[in-house]
Structure formats: C-alpha cells, structure tokens
VEXLUM-954849 format. One record per atom (N, C-alpha, C): atom name; residue number from 1; x negated, y, z. Coordinates in Angstrom, 2 decimals. Each point is the difference from the previous one (the first is absolute). Last residue first. Example, Ala and Ser with C-alpha at 12.3 -4.5 7.8 and 13.67 -1.06 7.14 Angstrom:
# VEXLUM-954849
 at   i    east   north      up
  N   2  -12.85   -2.25    7.08
 CA   2   -0.82    1.19    0.06
  C   2    0.77    1.09    0.73
  N   1   -0.29   -5.72   -0.07
 CA   1    0.89    1.19    0.00
  C   1   -0.90    1.20    0.00
//
This chain:
# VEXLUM-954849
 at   i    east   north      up
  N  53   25.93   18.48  -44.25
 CA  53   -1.49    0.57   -0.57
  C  53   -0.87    0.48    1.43
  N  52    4.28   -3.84   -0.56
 CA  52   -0.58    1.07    0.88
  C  52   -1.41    0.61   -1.11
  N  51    4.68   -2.56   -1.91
 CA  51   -1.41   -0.12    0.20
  C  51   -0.41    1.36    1.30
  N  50    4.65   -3.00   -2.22
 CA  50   -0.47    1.01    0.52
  C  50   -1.59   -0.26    0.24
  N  49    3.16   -1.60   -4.22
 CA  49   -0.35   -0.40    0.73
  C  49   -0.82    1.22    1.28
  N  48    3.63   -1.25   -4.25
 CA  48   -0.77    0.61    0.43
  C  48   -0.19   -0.61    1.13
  N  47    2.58   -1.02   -4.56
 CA  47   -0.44    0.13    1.22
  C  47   -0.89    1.08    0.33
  N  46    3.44   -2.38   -4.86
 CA  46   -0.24    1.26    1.12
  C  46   -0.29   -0.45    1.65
  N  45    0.44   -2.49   -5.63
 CA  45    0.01    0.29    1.70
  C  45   -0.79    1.23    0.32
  N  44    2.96   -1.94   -4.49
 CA  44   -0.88    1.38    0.52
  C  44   -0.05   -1.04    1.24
  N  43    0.78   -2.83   -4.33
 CA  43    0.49   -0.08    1.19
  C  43   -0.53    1.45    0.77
  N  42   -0.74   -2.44   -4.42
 CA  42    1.41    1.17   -0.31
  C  42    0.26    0.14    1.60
  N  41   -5.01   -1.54   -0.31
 CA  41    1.21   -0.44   -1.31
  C  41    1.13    1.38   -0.20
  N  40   -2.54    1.11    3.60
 CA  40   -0.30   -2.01   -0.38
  C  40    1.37   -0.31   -0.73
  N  39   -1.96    5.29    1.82
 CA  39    0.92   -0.72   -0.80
  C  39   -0.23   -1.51   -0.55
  N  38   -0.76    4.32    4.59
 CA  38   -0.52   -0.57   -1.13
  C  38    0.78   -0.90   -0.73
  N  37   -1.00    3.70    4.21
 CA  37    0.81   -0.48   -0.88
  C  37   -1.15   -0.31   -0.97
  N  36   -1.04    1.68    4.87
 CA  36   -0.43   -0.56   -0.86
  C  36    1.62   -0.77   -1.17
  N  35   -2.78    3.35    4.59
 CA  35    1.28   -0.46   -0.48
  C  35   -0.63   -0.36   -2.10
  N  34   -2.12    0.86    5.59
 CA  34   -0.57   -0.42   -1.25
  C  34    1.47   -0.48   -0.53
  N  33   -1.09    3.59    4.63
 CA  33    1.03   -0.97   -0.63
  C  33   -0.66   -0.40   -1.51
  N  32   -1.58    1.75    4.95
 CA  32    0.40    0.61   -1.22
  C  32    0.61   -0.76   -0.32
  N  31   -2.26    2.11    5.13
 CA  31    0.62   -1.33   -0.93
  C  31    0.64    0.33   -1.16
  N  30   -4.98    1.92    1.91
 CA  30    1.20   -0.40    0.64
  C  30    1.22   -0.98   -0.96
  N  29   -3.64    3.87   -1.89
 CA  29   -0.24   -0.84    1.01
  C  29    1.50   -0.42    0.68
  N  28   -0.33    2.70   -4.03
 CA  28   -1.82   -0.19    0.66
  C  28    0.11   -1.01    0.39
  N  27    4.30    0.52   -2.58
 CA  27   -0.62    0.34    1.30
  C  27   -1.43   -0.24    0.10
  N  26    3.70    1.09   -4.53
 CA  26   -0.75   -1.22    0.66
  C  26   -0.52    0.64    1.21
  N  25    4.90    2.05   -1.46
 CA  25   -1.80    0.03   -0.26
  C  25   -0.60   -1.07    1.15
  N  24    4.85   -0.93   -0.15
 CA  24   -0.89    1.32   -0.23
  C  24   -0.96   -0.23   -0.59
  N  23    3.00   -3.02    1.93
 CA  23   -0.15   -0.27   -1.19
  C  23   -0.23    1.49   -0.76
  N  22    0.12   -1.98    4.69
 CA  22    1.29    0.88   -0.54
  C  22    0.25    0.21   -1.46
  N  21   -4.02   -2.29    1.99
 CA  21    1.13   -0.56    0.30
  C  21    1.31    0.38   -0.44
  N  20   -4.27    1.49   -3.05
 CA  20    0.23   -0.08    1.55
  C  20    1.69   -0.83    0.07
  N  19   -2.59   -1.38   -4.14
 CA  19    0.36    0.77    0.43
  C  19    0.14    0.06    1.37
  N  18   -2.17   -2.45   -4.84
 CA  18    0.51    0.43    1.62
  C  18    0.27    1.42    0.26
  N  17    0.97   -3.43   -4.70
 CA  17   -0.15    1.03    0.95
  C  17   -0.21    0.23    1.57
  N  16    0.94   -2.38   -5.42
 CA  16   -0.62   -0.64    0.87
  C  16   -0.50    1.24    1.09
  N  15    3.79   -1.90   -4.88
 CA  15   -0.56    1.37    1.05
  C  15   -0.70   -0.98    1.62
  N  14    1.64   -2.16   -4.37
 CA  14    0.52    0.78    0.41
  C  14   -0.81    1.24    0.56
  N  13   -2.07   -4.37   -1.89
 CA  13    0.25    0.75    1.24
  C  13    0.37    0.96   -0.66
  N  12    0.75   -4.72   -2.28
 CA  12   -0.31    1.00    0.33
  C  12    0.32    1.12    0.52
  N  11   -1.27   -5.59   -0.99
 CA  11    0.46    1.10    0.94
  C  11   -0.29    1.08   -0.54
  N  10   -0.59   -4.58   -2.06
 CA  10    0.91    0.65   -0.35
  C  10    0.54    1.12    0.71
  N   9   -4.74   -2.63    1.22
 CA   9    0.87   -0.20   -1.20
  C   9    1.46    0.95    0.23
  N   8   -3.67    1.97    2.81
 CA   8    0.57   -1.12   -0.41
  C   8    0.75   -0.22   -0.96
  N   7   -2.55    3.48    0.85
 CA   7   -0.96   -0.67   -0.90
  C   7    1.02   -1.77    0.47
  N   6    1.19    4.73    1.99
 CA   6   -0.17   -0.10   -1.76
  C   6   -0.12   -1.36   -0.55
  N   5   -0.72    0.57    4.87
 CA   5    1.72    0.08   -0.70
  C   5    0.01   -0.53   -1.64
  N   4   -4.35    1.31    2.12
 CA   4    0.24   -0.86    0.59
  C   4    1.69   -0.89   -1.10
  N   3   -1.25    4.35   -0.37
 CA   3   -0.62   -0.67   -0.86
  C   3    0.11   -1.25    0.32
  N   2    1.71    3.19    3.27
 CA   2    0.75   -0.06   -1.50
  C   2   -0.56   -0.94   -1.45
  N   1   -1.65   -0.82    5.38
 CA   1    0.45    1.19   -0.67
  C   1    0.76   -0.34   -1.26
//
C-alpha cells in the first residue's frame, strides 16, 4: 500500500487507487485495476496492474 511506498527512501506516492477495469467504481467482485503514480527523485512513474476481486 501507500505506506509501504512512503517509507522508501526518496519516493513519493502521487496517488494510489483501485478501480474497476473501465476505471468506475470499485467492483465487489470480478476484474479491477490497482493504478499507482509516484516520484524517485525528479523521475514520476506511472502503472498499473490488473487484479480479479
């Protein structure tokens, strides 16, 4: 999670979110999406990754 993020040396999280696939409202159940920006140094990365709930 975001604390995870936090607590490395020089990262910081941007924004840490799931969401449904379409990038709606989170789903009960079935497939979503964990999207994640963050900042190492002067560098942003941007991912995500798909998850089934």
């Amino acid at each position: 999670g975001p604390g995870v993020l936090a607590a490395a040396p020089a990262v910081t999280v941007d924004y840490l979110a799931l969401r449904a696939e379409d990038l709606g409202p989170v789903p009960t159940r079935g497939p979503a999406r964990l999207l994640v920006a963050a900042r190492v140094g002067r560098t942003r990365l941007i991912d995500n990754v798909g998850l089934t709930l």
